[in-house]
Backbone atoms as SQL, in Angstrom:
CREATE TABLE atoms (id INTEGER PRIMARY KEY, chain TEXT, resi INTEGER, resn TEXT, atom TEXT, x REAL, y REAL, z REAL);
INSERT INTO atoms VALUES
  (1, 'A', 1, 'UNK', 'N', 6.808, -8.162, 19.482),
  (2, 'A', 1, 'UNK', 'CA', 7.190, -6.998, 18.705),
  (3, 'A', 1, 'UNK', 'C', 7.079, -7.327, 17.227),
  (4, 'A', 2, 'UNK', 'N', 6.784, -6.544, 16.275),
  (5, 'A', 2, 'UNK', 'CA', 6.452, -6.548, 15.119),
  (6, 'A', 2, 'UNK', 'C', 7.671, -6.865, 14.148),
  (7, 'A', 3, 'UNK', 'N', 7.821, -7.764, 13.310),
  (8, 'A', 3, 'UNK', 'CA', 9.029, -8.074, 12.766),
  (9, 'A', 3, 'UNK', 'C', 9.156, -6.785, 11.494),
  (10, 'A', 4, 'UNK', 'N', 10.422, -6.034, 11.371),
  (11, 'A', 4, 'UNK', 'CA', 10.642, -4.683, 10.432),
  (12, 'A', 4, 'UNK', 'C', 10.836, -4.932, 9.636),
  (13, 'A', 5, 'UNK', 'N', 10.893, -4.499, 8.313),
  (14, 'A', 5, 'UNK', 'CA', 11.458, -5.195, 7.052),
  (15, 'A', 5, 'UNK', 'C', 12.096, -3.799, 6.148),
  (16, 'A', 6, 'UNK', 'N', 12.851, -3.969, 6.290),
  (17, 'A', 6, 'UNK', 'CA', 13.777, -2.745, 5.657),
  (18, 'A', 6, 'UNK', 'C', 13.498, -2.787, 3.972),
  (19, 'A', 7, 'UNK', 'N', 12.725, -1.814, 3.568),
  (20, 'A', 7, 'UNK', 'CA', 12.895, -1.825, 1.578),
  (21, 'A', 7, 'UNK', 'C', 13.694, -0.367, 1.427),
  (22, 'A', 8, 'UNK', 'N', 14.177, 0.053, 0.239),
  (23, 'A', 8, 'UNK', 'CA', 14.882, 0.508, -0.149),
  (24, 'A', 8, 'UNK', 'C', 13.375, 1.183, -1.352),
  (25, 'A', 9, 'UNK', 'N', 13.557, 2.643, -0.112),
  (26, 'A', 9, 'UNK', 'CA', 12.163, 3.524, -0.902),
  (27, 'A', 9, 'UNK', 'C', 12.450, 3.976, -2.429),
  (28, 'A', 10, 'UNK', 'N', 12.191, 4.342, -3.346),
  (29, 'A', 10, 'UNK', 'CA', 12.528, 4.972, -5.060),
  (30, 'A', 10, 'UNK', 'C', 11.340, 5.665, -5.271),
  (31, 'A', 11, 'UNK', 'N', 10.709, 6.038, -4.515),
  (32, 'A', 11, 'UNK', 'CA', 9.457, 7.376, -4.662),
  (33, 'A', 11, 'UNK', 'C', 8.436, 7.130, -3.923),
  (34, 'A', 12, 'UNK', 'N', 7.217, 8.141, -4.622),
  (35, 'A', 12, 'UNK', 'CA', 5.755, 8.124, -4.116),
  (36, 'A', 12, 'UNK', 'C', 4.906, 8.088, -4.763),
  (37, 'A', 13, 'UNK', 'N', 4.182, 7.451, -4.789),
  (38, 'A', 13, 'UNK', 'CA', 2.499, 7.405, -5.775),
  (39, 'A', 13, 'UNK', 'C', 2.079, 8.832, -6.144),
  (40, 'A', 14, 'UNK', 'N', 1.929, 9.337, -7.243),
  (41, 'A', 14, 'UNK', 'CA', 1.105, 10.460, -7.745),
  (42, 'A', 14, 'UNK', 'C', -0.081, 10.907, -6.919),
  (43, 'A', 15, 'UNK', 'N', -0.852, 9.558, -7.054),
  (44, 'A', 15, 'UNK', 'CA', -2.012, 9.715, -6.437),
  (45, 'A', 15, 'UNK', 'C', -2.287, 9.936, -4.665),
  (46, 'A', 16, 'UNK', 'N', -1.405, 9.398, -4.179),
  (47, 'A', 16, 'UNK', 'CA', -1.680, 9.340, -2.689),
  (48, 'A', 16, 'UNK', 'C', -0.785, 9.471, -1.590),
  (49, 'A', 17, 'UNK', 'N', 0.864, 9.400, -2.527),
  (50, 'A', 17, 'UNK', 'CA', 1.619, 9.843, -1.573),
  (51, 'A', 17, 'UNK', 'C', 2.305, 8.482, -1.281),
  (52, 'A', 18, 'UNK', 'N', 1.689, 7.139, -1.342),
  (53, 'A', 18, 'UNK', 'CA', 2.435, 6.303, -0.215),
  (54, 'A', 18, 'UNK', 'C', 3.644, 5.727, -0.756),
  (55, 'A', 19, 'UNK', 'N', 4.494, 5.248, -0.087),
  (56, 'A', 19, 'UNK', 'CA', 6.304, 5.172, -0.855),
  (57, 'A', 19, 'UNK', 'C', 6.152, 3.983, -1.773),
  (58, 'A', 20, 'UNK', 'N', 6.891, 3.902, -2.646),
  (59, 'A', 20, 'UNK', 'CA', 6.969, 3.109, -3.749),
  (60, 'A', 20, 'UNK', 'C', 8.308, 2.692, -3.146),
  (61, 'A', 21, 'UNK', 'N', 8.698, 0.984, -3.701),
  (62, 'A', 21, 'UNK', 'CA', 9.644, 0.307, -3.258),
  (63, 'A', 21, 'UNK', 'C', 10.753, -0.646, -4.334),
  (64, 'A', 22, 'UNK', 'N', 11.698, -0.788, -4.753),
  (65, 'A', 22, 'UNK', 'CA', 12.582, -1.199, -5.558),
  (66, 'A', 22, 'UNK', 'C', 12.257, -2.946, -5.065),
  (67, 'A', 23, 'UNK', 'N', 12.208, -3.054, -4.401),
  (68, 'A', 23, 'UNK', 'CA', 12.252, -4.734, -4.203),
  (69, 'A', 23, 'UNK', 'C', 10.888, -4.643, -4.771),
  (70, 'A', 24, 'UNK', 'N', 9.778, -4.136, -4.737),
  (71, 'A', 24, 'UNK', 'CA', 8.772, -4.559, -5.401),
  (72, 'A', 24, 'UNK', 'C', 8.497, -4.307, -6.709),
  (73, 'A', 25, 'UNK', 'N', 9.611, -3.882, -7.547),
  (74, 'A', 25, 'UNK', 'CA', 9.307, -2.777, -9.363),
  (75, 'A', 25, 'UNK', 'C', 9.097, -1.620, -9.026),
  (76, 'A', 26, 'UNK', 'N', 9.129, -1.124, -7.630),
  (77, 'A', 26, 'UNK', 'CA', 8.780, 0.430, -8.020),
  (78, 'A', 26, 'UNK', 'C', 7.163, 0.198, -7.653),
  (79, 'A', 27, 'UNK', 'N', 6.695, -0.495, -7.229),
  (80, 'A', 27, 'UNK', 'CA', 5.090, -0.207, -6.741),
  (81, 'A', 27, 'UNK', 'C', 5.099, -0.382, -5.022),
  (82, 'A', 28, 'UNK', 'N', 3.970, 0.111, -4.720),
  (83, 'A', 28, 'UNK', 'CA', 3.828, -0.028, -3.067),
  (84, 'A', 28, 'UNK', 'C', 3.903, -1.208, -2.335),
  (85, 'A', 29, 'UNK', 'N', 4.260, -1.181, -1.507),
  (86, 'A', 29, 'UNK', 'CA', 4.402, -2.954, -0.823),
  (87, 'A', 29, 'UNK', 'C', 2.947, -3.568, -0.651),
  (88, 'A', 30, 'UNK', 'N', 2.632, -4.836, -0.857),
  (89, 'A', 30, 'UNK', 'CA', 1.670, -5.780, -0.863),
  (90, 'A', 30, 'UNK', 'C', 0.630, -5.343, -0.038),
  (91, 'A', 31, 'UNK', 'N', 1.098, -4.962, 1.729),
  (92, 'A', 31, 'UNK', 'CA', 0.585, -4.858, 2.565),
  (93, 'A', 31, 'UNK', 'C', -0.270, -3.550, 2.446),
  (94, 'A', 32, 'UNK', 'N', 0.099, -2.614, 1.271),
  (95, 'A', 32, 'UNK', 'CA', -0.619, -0.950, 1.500),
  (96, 'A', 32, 'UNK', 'C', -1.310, -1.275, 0.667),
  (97, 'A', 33, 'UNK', 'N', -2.025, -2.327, -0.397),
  (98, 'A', 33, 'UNK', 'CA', -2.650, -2.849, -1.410),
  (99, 'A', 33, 'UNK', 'C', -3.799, -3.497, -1.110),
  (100, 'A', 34, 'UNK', 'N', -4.927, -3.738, -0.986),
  (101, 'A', 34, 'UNK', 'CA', -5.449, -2.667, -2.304),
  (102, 'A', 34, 'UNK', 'C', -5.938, -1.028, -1.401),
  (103, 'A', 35, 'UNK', 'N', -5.977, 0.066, -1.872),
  (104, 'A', 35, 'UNK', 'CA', -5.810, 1.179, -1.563),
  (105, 'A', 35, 'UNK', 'C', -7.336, 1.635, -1.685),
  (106, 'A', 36, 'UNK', 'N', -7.770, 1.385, -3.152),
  (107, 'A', 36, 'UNK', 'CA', -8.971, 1.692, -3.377),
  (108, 'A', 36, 'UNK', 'C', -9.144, 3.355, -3.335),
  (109, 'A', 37, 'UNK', 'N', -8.409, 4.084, -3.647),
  (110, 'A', 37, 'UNK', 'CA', -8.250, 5.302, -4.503),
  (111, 'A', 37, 'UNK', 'C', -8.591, 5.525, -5.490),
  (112, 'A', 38, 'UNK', 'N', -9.417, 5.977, -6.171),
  (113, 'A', 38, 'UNK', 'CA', -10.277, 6.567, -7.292),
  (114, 'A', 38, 'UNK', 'C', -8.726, 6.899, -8.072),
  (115, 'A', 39, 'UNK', 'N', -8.150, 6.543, -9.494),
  (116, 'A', 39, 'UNK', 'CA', -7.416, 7.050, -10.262),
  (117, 'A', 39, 'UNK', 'C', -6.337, 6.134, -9.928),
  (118, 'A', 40, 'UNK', 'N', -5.993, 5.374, -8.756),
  (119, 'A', 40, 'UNK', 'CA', -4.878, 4.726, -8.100),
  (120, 'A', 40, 'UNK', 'C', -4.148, 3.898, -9.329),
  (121, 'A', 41, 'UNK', 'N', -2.974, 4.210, -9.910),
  (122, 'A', 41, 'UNK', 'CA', -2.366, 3.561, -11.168),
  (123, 'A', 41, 'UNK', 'C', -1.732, 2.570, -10.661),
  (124, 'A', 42, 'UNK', 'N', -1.782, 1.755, -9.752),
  (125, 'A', 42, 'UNK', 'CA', -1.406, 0.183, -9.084),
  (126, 'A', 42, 'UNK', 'C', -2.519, -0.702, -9.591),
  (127, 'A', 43, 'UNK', 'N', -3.741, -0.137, -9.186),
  (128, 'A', 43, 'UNK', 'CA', -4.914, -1.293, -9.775),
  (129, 'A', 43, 'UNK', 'C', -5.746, -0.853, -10.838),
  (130, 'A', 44, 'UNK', 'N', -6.947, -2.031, -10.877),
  (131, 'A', 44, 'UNK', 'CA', -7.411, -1.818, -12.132),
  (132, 'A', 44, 'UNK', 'C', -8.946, -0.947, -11.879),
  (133, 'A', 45, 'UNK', 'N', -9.923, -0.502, -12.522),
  (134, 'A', 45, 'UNK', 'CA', -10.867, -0.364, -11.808),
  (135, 'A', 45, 'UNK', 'C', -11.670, -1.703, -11.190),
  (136, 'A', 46, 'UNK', 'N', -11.542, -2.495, -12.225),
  (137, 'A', 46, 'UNK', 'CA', -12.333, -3.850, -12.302),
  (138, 'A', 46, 'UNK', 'C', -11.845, -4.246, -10.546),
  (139, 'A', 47, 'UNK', 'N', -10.377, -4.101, -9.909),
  (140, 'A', 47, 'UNK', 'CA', -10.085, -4.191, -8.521),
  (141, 'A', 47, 'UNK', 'C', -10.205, -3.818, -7.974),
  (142, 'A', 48, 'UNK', 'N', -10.491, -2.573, -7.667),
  (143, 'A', 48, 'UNK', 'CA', -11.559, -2.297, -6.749),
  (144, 'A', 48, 'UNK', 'C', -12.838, -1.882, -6.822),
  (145, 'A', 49, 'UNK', 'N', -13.911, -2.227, -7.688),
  (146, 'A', 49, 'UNK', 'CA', -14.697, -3.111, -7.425),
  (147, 'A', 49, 'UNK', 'C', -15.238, -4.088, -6.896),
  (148, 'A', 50, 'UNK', 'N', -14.054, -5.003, -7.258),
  (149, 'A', 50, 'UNK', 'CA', -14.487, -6.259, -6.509),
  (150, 'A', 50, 'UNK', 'C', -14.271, -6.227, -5.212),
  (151, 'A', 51, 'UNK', 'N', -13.701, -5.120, -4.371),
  (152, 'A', 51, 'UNK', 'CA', -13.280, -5.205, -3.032),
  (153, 'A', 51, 'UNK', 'C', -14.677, -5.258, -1.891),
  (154, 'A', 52, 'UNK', 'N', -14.302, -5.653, -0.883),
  (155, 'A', 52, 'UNK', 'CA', -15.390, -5.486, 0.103),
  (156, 'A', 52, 'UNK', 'C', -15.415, -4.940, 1.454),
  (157, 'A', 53, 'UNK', 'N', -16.190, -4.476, 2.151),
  (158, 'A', 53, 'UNK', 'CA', -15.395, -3.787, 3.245),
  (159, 'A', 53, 'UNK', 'C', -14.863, -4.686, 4.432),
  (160, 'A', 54, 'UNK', 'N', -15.051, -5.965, 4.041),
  (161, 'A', 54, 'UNK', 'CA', -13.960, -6.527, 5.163),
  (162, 'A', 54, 'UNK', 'C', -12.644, -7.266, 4.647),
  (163, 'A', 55, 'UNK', 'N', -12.130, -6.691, 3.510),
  (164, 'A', 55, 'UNK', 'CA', -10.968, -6.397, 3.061),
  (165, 'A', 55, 'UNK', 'C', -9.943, -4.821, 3.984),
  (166, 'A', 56, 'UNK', 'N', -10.805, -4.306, 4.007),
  (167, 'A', 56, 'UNK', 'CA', -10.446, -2.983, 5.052),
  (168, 'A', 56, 'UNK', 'C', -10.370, -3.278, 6.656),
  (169, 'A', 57, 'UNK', 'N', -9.619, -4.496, 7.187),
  (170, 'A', 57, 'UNK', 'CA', -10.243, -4.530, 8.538),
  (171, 'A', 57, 'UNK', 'C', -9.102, -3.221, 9.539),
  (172, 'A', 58, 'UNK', 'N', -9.438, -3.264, 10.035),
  (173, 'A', 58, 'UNK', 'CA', -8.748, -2.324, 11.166),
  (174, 'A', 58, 'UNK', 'C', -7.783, -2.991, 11.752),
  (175, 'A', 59, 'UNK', 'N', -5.820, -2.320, 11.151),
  (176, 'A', 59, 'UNK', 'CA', -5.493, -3.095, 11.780),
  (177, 'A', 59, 'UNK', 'C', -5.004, -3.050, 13.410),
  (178, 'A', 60, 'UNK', 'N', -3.835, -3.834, 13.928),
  (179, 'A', 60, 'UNK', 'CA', -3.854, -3.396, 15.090),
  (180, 'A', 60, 'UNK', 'C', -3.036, -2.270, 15.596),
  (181, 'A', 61, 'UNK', 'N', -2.970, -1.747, 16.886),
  (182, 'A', 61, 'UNK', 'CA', -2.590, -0.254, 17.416),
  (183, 'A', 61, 'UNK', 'C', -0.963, -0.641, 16.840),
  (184, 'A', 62, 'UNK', 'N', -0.633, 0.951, 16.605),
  (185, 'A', 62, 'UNK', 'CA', 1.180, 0.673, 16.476),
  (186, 'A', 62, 'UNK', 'C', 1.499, 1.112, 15.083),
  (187, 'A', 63, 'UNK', 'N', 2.731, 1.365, 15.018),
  (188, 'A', 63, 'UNK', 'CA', 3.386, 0.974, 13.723),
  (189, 'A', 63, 'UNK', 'C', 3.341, -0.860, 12.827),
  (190, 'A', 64, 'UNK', 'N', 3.142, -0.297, 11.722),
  (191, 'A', 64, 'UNK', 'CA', 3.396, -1.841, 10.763),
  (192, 'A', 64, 'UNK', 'C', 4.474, -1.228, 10.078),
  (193, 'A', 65, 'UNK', 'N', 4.274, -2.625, 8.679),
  (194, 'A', 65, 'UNK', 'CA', 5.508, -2.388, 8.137),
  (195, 'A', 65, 'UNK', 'C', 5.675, -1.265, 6.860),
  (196, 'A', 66, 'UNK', 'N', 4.525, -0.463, 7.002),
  (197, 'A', 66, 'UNK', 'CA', 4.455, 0.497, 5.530),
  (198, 'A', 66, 'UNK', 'C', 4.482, 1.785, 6.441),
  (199, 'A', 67, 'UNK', 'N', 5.412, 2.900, 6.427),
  (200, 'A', 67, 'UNK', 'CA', 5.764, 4.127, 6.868),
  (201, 'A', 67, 'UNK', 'C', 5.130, 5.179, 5.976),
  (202, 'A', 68, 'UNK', 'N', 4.648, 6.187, 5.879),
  (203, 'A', 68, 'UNK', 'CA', 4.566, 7.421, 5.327),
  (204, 'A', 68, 'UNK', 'C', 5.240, 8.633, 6.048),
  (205, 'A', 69, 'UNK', 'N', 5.428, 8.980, 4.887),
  (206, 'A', 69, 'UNK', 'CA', 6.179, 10.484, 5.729),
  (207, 'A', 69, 'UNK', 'C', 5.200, 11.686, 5.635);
């Protein structure tokens, strides 16, 4: 079973909706990063750029640890 990790939500990204987190400053958790959203005010452009598509792997069936509502 997937280990849960309880954060303590303080909003949502402008751009995309996904929850912003107080244990992290107020940005999205590590794991929803990099997003690669055109405008995304977490990164830089220069970052995603450099991304590749097996940075995107598929992960596995189920819930993880980043929720959207």
């Amino acid at each position: 079973m997937a280990r849960r990790i309880d954060l303590t939500k303080t909003g949502k990204c402008s751009v995309c909706g996904i929850n912003l987190y107080e244990e992290t400053d107020n940005r999205p958790h590590r794991m929803a990063m990099p997003c690669n959203i055109g405008g995304c005010p977490y990164e830089t452009p220069e970052q995603q750029q450099e991304l590749k598509l097996s940075d995107f792997a598929v992960p596995p069936a189920g819930k993880g640890v980043i929720y959207y509502e």
